[in-house]
N, C-alpha and C positions, 0 to 999 in steps of 0.2 A: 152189311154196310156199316161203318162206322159211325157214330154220331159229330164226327168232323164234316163228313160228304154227305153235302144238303143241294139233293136233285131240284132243278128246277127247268120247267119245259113252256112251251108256249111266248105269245111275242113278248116283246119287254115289260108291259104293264103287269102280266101275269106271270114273270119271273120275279117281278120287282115285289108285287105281293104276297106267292111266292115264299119269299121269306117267312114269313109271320107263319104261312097256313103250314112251310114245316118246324118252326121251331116257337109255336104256341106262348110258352113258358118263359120264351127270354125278351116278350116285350116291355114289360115296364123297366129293364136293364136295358135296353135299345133309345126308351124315351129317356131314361135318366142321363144316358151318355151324351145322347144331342143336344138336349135341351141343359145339361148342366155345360156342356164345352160352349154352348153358345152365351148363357150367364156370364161363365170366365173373358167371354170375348169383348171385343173392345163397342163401346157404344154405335150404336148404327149414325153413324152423322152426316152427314149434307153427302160426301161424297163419295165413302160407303152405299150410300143408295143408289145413287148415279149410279156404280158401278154394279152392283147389281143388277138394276132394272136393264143394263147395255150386255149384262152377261145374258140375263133371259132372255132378250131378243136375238142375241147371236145366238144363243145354243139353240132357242127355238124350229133358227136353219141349218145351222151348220150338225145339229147333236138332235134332233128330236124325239128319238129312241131314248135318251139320255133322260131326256123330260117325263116321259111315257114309263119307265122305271122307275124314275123319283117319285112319280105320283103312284105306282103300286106300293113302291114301300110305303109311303106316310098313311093310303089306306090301310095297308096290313097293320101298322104297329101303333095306330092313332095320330098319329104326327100331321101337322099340317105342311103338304108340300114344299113352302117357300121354308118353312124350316129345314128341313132337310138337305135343301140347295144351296141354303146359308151356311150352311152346317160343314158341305165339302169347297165353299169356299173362303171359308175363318182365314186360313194361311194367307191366299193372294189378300184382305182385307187386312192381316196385321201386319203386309208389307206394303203396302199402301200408307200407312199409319208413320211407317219409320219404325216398328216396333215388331220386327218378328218376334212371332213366339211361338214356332213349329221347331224345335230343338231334335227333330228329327236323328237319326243316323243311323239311316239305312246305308250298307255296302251293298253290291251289285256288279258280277262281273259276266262278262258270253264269252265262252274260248270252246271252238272245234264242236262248235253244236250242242252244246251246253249251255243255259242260263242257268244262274243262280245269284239267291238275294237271303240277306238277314232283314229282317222284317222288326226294326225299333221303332216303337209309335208308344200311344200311350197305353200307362197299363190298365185302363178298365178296358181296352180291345182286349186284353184277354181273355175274359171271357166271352165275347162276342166274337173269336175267331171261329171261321169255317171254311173251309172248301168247298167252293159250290161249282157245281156241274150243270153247264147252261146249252140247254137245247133249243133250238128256235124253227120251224118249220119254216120259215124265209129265207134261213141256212142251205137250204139244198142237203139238209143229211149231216151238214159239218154242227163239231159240239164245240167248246170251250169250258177247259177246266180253270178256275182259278184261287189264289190263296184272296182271302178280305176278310172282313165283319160282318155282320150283319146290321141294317139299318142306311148300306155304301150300296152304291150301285155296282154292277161287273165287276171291273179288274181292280178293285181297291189297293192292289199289294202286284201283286205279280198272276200270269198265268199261261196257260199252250194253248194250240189250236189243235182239231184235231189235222191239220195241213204238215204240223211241227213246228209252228211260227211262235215262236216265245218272248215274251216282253216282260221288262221289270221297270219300277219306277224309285226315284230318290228324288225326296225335298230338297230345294236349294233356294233360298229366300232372294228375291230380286226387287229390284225397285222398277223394274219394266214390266208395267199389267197395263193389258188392255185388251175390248173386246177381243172375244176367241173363243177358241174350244178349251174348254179345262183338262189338264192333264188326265184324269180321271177316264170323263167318256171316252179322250182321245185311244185308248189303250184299248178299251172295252169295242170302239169302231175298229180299232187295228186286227186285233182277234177274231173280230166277227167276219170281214172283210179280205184281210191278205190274208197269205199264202208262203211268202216269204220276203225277207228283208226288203229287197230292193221295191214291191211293192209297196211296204210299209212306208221306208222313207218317199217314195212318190207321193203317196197320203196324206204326210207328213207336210210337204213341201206346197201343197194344195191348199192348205187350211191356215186360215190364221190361227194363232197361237192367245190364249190367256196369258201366258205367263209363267215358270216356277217350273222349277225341279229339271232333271233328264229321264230322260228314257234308255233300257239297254236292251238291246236286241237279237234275237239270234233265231237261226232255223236248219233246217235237215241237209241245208248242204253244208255247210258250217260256217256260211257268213257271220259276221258279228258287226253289229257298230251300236255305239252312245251316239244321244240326241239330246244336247244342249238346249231349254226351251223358254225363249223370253219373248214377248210380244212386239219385237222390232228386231232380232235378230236368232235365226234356228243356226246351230251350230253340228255340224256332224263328224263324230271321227269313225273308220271303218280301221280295219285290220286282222288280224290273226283270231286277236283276243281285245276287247274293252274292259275299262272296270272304273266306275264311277260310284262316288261318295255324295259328301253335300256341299260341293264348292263347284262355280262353273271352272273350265280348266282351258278353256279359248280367249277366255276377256274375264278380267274380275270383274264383279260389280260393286256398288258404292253402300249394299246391305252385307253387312260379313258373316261369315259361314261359321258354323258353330268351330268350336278351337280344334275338338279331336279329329273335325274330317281329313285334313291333310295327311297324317298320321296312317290314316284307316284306306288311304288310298294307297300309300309309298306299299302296307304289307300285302297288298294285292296286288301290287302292279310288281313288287318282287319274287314272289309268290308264282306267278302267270309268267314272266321272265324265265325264271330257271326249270321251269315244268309248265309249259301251256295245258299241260293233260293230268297236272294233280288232281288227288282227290277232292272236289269241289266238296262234301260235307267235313271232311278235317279243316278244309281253308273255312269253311264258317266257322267252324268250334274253334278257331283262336282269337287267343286276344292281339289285338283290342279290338277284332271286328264282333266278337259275342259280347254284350253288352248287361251289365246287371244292375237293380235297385245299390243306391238311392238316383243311380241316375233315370233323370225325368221321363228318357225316353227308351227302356230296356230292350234289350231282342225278346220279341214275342214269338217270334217261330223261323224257321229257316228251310227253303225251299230251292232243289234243285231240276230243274227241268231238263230232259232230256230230248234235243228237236227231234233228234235221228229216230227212235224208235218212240217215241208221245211218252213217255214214263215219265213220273212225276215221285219223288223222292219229300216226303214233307216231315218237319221236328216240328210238332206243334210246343212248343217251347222255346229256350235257348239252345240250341244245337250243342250247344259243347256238356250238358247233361239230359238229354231229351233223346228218346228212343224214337227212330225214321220209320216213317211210314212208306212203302210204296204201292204206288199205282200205276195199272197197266191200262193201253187204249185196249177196248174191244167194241164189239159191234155198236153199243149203245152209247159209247162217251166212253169212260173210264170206272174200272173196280179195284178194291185197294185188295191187296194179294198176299202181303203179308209186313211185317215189320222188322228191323233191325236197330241193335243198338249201334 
């Protein structure tokens, strides 16, 4: 097993900590990242807190598992809970403010059973990136593999089921937050739960929403569709193939998307046009969807998911010079089987 695929088993608190009891050595880089992204963030002030203390209470019902994971992690790596929950919600709080500062750009497309995403966030997740393989006996036997950090709950980034049900996620800065589920757990419940698409958006459509970003979806029959996600309006496109950046694409909104997304949509959506069934790892390795220093938010890794047969295809780096890793479902979750450039 790789030192990327970090097993973890039992219910969420003992996944969540977990973390720490496999990877020892990278907590005081787990504290420095939260607690320094939380320094850069904007002051806690009157209404900031509000909004917090309305997200803990809704998640407390709508996410609880979600809570029950946040507090394994902050046991494992020292961290005190509410940092941690502060920590995955900075973004909806710097849109609150009038002042994104998630400069995100992630790409993201599902075509014919296929998910895949480039993974641009900040670069100390780099080395905090991992694979982790989450088993939960309340599962009935089902696993979830997914790409994140360490020190994030579940689906940080993207990840399968072992059912084939695959979700990916992209920031999109809104000025519509309000109590909800954060995009986050909402991924991590989707994985744990459905089965396939249409179950998902039924899930979807159930919950209220925090706020921010879309969702891309895809599964073994080869449905696909994006999930627009704002806390007074869920937006859905289904079809062939989706492919979603960091702009809503149903209704703008009155926070603007960083400049490149439009750009990073058109060569996807031409890309999936003229070949719904191209090779999804050349479609990451170009530009401009692979992304490099000095921009703030570089492609950290690139992962393709396959619904139809569970395989999982991962660059832990930029895809366009990063050698792929693959992984195959077997009895126990998934084993990486070998690598490709």
């Amino acid at each position: 097993m790789s030192a990327l695929l970090v097993p973890l088993s039992g219910d969420a608190y003992a996944r969540g900590r977990g973390q720490a009891e496999a990877c020892p050595d990278m907590a005081g880089a787990v504290r420095e990242a939260i607690r320094g992204r939380l320094a850069e963030g904007l002051a806690p002030d009157a209404r900031a807190r509000r909004f917090l203390d309305a997200q803990r209470e809704a998640t407390s019902r709508l996410a609880p598992e979600a809570l029950a994971e946040i507090e394994g992690i902050a046991d494992g790596f020292g961290l005190d809970p509410e940092e941690v929950f502060a920590f995955l919600h900075l973004g909806c709080l710097a849109d609150l403010a009038r002042t994104p500062a998630d400069r995100d750009g992630c790409s993201a497309f599902s075509s014919l059973g296929v998910v895949a995403k480039n993974r641009d966030f900040r670069p100390e997740h780099r080395a905090l990136q991992r694979l982790f393989l989450h088993r939960d006996p309340a599962w009935g036997g089902g696993a979830v593999l997914c790409l994140g950090s360490l020190g994030a709950p579940g689906a940080f980034s993207s990840g399968i089921n072992s059912d084939g049900l695959a979700v990916a996620d992209t920031q999109i800065a809104t000025a519509d937050h309000g109590p909800g589920i954060l995009r986050y757990f909402l991924m991590s419940r989707l994985l744990a739960r459905c089965t396939s698409v249409e179950q998902a958006l039924a899930e979807i459509a159930a919950l209220p929403h925090a706020g921010g970003g879309a969702l891309v979806l895809g599964d073994a029959s080869g449905a696909a569709a994006a999930v627009e996600l704002r806390h007074r309006r869920v937006d859905i496109r289904r079809g062939a193939w989706v492919a979603q950046t960091n702009h809503f694409t149903a209704a703008p909104d009155p926070l603007p998307p960083p400049s490149h997304s439009t750009a990073r949509l058109a060569v996807l959506e031409a890309a999936l046009a003229a070949d719904p069934a191209c090779d999804p790892r050349a479609l990451l390795a170009t530009q401009p969807l692979c992304r490099h220093a000095p921009d703030p938010s570089p492609t950290l890794a690139g992962a393709v998911w396959n619904c139809r047969d569970r395989s999982a295809w991962i660059a832990d780096g930029p895809p366009c010079s990063t050698r792929w890793a693959r992984c195959v479902a077997d009895g126990r979750g998934w084993r990486e089987v070998h690598a490709s450039a």
